[in-house]
C-alpha positions in Angstrom: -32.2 -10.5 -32.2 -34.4 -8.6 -33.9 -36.2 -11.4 -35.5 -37.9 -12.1 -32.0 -41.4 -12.6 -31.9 -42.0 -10.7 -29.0 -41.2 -7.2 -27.7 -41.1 -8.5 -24.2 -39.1 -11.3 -25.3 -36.3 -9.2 -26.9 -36.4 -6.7 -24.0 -36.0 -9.8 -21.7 -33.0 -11.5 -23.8 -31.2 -8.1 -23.6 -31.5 -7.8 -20.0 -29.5 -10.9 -19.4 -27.1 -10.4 -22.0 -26.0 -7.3 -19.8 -24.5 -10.1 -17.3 -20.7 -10.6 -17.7 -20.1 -13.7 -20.1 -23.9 -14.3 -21.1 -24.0 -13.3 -24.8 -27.4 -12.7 -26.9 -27.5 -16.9 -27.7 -27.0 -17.9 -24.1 -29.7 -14.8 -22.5 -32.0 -16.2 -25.1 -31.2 -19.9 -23.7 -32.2 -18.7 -20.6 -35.2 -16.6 -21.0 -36.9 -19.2 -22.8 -35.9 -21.9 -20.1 -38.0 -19.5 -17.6 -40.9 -19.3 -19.8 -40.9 -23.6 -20.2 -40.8 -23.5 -16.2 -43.9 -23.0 -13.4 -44.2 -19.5 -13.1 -43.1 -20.0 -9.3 -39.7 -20.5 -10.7 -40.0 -16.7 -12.1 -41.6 -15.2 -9.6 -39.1 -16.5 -7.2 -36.3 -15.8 -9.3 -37.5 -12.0 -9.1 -38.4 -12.2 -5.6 -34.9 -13.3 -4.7 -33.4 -10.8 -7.6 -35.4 -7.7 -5.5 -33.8 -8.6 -2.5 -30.4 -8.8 -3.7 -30.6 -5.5 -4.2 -32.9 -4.3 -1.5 -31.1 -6.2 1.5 -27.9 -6.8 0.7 -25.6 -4.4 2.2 -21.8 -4.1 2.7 -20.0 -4.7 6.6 -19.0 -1.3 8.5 -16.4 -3.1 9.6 -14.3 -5.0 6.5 -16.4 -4.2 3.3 -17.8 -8.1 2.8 -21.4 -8.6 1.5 -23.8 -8.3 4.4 -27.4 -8.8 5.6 -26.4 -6.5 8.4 -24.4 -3.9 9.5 -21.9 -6.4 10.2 -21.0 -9.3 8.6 -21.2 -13.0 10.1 -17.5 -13.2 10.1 -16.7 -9.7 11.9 -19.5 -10.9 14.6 -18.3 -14.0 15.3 -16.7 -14.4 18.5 -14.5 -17.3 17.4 -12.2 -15.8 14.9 -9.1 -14.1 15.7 -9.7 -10.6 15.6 -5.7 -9.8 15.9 -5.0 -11.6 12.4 -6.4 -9.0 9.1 -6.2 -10.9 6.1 -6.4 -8.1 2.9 -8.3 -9.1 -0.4 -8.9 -7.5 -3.4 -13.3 -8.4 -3.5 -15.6 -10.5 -2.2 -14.9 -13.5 -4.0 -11.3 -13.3 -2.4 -12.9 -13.9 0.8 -15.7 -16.8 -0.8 -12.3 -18.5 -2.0 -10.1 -18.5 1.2 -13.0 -19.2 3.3 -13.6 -22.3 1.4 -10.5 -23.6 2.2 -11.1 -23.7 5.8 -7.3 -22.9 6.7 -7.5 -19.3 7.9 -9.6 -18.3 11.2 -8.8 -14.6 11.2 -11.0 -11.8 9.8 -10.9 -9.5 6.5 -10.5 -6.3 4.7 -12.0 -5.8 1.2 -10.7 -3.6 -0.6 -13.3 -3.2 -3.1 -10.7 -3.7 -6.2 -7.3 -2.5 -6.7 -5.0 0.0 -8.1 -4.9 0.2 -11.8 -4.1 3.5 -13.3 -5.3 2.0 -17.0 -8.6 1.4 -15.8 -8.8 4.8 -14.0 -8.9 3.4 -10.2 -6.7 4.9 -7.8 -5.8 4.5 -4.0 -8.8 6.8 -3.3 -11.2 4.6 -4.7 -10.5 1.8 -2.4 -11.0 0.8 1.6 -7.7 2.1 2.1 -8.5 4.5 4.7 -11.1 2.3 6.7 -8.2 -0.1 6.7 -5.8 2.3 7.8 -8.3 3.3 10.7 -8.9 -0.9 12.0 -4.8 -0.9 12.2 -4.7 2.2 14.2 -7.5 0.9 16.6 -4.3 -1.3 18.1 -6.0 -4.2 17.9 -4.4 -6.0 14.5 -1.4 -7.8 15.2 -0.4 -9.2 11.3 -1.8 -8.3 8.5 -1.7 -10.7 5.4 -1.6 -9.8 1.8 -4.1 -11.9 -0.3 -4.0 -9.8 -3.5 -3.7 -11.4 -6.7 -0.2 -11.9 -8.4 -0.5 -9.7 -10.7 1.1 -6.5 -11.8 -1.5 -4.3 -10.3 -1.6 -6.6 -7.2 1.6 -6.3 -6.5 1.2 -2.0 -6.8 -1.5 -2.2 -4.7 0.3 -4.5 -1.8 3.4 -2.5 -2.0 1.1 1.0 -1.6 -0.6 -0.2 1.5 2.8 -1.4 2.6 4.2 2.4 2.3 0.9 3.6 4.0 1.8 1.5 6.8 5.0 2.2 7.3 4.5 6.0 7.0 1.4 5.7 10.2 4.1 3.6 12.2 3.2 0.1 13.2 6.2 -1.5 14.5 4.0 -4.3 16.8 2.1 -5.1 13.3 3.7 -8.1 11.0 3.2 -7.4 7.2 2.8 -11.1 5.4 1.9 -12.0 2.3 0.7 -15.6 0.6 3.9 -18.2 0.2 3.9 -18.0 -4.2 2.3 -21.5 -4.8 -0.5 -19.1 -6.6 1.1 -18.8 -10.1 2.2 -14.8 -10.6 -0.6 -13.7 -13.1 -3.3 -16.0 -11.2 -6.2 -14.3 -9.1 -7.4 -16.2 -6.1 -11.0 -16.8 -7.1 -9.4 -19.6 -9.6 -7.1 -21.4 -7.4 -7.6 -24.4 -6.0 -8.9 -25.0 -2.6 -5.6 -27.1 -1.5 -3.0 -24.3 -3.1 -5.0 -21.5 -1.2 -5.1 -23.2 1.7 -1.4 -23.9 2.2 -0.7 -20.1 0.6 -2.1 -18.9 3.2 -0.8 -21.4 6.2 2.7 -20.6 4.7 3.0 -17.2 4.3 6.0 -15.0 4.9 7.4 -11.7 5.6 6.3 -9.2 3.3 9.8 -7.8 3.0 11.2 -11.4 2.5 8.9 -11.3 -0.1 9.8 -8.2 -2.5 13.4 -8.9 -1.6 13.7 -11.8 -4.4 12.3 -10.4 -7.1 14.0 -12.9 -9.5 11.8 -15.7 -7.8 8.8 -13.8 -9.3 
């Protein structure tokens, strides 16, 4: 890109390309759709861009994206607060919102474990989650990770940290399989989600048929 006829320009195309799956092409694409549009269209774009990152803020409570301390689904009075549903990041919680079958509340974990990609238990809200199952107040707690390999570590981790604090009055489900193994959450369909989550079962049911996975 360094054919550009503008310093500002190229600085401009490079700052996009840093977004995951824009490439130097598409940023250019982009940069020089903002410069054919009102500068409103700009200036609100970086309006809206500066408070992203100046308001945004994560719950106290679960870990979801926030213009508070706590989120609009940990404040409203309506969901159940007894049923914990466990996801991996904030588009977990996007996807199983949208399919309008679960009325219960979260816990983001903020990613999960993957010794190749240097993240361990430690860097995750394990220990906030941990704390909201002590409180006495969560009666099941539902697995929504991803079906993958490090999914699966991760689920059967917190399911050990569970066990070892002692909660005998808490139930341990996870999704019924109708998401693929392999699949993440974000790219399942609304209807498969949704019935996922309505049938889910026993965690130990669950890792006790491992040739069904």
């Amino acid at each position: 890109m360094s054919s550009l006829p503008s310093r500002i320009l190229e600085e401009a195309v490079q700052e996009f390309s840093r977004l995951p799956g824009i490439g130097k092409r598409s940023a250019l694409r982009l940069v020089l759709h903002l410069l054919k549009a009102p500068a409103s269209d700009s200036r609100r774009l970086g309006t809206v861009l500066s408070r992203l990152r100046d308001e945004i803020r994560y719950c106290r409570i679960c870990n979801n994206i926030s213009e508070s301390d706590t989120c609009v689904i940990c404040s409203n009075p309506r969901r159940e607060t007894s049923l914990l549903c466990v996801v991996e990041d904030i588009r977990d919680v996007i996807a199983i919102e949208n399919t309008g079958q679960y009325q219960g509340r979260y816990h983001v974990l903020g990613g999960i474990i993957s010794p190749i990609d240097g993240i361990g238990p430690q860097d995750l809200s394990i220990e906030p989650f941990l704390e909201r199952i002590r409180s006495g107040e969560i009666r099941e707690v539902i697995m929504a990770l991803g079906t993958t390999l490090e999914g699966d570590t991760t689920t059967f981790y917190i399911y050990k940290r569970m066990q070892a604090i002692g909660t005998p009055d808490v139930k341990c489900t996870t999704i019924a399989r109708g998401i693929s193994v392999g699949d993440e959450l974000e790219y399942a369909d609304e209807v498969t989600l949704g019935r996922s989550i309505l049938q889910r079962v026993p965690y130990e049911q669950a890792v006790a048929r491992p040739n069904e996975r």
